[in-house]
C-alpha positions, -999 to +999 in steps of 0.1 A: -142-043-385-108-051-384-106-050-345-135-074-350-117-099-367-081-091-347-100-099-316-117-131-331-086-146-342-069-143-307-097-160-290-095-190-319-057-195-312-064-192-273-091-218-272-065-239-297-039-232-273-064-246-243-070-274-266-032-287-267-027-282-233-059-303-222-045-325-239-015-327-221-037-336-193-030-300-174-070-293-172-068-262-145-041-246-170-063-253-196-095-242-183-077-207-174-061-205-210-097-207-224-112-184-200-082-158-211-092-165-248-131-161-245-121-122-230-115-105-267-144-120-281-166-114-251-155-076-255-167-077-295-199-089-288-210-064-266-196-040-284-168-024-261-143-029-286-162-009-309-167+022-287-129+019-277-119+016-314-148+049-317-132+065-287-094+061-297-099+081-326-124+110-314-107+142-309-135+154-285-128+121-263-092+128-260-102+167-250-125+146-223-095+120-212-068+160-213-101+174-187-103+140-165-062+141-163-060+182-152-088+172-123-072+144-113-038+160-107-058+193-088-070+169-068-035+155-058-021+191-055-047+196-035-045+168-012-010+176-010-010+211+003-035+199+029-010+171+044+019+199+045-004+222+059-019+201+088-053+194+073-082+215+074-089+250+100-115+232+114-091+204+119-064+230+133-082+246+155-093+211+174-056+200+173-051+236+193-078+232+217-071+195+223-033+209+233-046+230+252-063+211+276-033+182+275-026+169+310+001+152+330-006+117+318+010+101+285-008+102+257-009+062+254-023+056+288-047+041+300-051+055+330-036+081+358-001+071+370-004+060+406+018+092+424+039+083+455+044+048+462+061+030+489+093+022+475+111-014+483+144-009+505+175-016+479+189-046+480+228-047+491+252-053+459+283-074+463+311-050+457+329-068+421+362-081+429+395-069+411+391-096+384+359-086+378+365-058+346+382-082+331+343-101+324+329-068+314+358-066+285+340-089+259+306-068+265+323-038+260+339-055+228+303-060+212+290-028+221+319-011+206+311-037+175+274-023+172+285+011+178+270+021+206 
């Protein structure tokens, strides 16, 4: 009964609230203000406050909520040791067999590499001149500044 009335008496000030501020000319603030204060008294008319007021107070329901809590976290232990453990045997055992018959190709391609190519005759360099490590000086500079 209290509850009741608790939950009544937010919803009143909450549509007062919506009130003020539609009247301040701020309708989408005061539309969602109402719809926040018609919640609670929603909740007492079908009766969920009630059961949760029933339920707070119900040693057997808090044995239920101590049962649901112990599953939960076997589940998680659970889950846990599976991760560590590489998942399932049946999952192990096709990890094996797919290693097993791996071949030369990367894992991320597409297709086959192409084997022996003709390769492009290398291009002649110009040989740097003396002056030349002094350009390379500022490089080294910011590769010594990102530490590599």
């Amino acid at each position: 009964m209290i509850a009741e009335t608790v939950c009544s008496a937010v919803s009143v000030a909450g549509l007062g609230i919506a009130a003020v501020t539609a009247y301040r000319k701020r309708f989408l603030a005061a539309a969602r203000t109402a719809a926040y204060s018609l919640v609670p008294l929603g909740l007492v008319m079908t009766g969920a406050v009630g059961w949760v007021v029933d339920t707070a107070f119900s040693p057997t329901a808090w044995a239920g909520f101590g049962v649901l809590g112990v599953a939960w976290l076997m589940f998680l232990g659970t889950r846990a040791v599976e991760r560590r453990d590489g998942g399932t045997r049946k999952e192990r055992r096709a990890a094996a067999k797919a290693a097993a018959r791996r071949e030369a190709v990367a894992p991320a391609a597409s297709a086959p590499s192409l084997g022996q190519g003709v390769r492009p005759a290398p291009v002649a360099q110009p040989k740097p001149k003396a002056g030349a490590s002094e350009d390379f000086s500022d490089i080294e500079a910011i590769l010594k500044k990102h530490g590599i």
